[in-house]
C-alpha positions as CSV (number, residue, x, y, z in Angstrom):
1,X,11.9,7.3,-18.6
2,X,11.5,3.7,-18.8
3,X,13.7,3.1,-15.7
4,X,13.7,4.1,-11.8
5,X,16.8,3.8,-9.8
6,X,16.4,3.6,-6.0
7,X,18.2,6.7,-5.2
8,X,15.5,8.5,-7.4
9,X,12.2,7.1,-5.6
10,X,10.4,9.1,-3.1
11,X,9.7,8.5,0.1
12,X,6.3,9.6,1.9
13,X,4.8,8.5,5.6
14,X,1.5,8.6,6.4
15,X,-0.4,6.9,9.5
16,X,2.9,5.7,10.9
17,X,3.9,3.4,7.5
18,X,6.5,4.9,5.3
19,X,5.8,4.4,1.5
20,X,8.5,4.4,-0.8
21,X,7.6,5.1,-4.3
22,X,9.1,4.1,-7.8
23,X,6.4,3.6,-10.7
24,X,3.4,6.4,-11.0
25,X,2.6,9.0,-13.6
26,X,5.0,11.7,-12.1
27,X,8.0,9.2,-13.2
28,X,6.8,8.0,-16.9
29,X,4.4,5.3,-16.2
30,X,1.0,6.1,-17.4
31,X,-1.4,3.6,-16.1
32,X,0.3,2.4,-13.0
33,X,1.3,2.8,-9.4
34,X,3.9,0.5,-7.3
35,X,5.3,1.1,-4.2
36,X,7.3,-0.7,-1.3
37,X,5.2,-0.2,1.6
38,X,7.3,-0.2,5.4
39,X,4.8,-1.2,8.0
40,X,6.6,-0.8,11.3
41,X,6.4,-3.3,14.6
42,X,2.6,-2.9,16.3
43,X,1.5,-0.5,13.7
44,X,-2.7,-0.6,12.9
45,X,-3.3,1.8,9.5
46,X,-6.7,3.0,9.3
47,X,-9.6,0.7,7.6
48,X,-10.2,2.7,4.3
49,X,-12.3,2.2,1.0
50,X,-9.9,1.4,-2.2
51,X,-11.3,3.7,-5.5
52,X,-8.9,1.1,-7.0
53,X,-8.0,-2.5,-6.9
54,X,-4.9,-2.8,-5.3
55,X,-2.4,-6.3,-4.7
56,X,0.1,-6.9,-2.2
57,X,3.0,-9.1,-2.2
58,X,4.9,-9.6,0.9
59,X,9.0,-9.2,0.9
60,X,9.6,-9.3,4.4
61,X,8.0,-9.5,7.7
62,X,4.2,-11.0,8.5
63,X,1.4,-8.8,8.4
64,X,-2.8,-8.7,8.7
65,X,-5.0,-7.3,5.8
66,X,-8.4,-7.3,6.0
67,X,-10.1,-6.8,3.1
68,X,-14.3,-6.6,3.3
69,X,-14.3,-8.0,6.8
70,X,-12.3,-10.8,5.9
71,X,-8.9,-11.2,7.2
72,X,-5.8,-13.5,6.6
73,X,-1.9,-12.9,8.1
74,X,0.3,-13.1,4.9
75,X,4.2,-14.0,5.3
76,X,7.2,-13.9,3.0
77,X,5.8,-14.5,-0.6
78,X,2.7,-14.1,0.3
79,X,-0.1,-12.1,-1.7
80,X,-3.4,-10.5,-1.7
81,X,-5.7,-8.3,-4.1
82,X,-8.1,-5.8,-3.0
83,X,-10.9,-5.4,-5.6
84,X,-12.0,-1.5,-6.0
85,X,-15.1,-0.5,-3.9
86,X,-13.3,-2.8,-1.2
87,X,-12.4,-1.8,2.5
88,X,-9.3,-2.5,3.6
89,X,-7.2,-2.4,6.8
90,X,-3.4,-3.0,7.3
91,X,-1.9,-4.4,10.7
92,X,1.5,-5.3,11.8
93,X,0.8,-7.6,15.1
94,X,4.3,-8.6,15.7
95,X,7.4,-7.3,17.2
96,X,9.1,-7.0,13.8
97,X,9.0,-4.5,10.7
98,X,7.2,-5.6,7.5
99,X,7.5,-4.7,3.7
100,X,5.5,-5.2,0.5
101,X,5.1,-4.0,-2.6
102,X,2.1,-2.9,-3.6
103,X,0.3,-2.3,-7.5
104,X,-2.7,0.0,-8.5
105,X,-3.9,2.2,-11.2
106,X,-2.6,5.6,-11.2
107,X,-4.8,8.1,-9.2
108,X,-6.1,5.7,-6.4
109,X,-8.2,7.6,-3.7
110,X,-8.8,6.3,-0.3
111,X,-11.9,7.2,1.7
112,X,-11.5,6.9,6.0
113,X,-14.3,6.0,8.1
114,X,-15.0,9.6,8.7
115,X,-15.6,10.5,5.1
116,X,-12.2,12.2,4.7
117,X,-10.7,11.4,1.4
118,X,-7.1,10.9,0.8
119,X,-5.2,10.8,-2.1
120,X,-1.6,9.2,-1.6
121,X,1.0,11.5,-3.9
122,X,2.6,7.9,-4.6
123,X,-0.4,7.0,-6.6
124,X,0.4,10.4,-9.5
C-alpha cells in the first residue's frame, strides 16, 4: 500500500511526547520508519542510545537535541541527523508545543541509561 492517509496513522505516547506514525513495515514500507513527533511545552525525553541513525526536521515549534554531548536548539526548517551508536536527548524549553518529523530504518531500538531497552511500535 503505497499510500498512508492521516486518518489511517497511529498514534502512540511515550515519556510525555505523542508520536504519530505513517511509514514503517506494518503499513507496506519495508526499509523505513517516519513519524511526526509532538513534543509538548517543558517536556525533557529521556537521553537514549539510537541502534539506528535517525534525522529530524523541524515543522513547528523550537526544540533542543543533543546528540553525543553536543547540543544545538533547532527552529522551523531546521534539521539534524543522529548517526547509529549515538546518544541522544530531546527537550522542549519553551512555553510552546513542538513537531518534527522524524526518518529511520525500520526496527530501531533505543537503550535508556538504565539498560532498559525500548523498542518504539512506530519503528515495525
Amino acid at each position: 500500500m503505497p499510500f498512508i492517509r492521516k486518518n489511517e496513522a497511529v498514534e502512540y505516547e511515550i515519556h510525555g511526547g505523542r508520536f504519530v506514525s505513517y511509514l514503517r513495515p506494518a503499513t507496506g514500507s519495508r526499509d523505513l520508519a517516519a513519524w511526526r513527533a509532538e513534543i509538548p511545552a517543558g517536556m525533557v525525553g529521556p537521553a537514549h542510545v539510537i541502534s539506528h541513525e535517525e534525522t529530524f526536521y523541524v515543522l513547528s515549534g523550537r526544540l533542543l537535541l543533543t546528540i553525543d554531548g553536543e547540543s544545538a536548539e533547532l527552529a522551523v526548517g531546521d534539521a539534524a541527523v543522529a548517526p547509529a551508536g549515538s546518544e541522544l536527548g530531546v527537550a522542549n524549553t519553551t512555553g510552546q508545543p513542538a513537531h518534527m518529523w522524524v526518518t529511520t530504518r525500520a526496527g530501531l531500538t533505543a537503550e535508556l541509561s538504565d539498560g532498559t531497552t525500548v523498542t518504539p511500535p512506530w519503528t515495525h
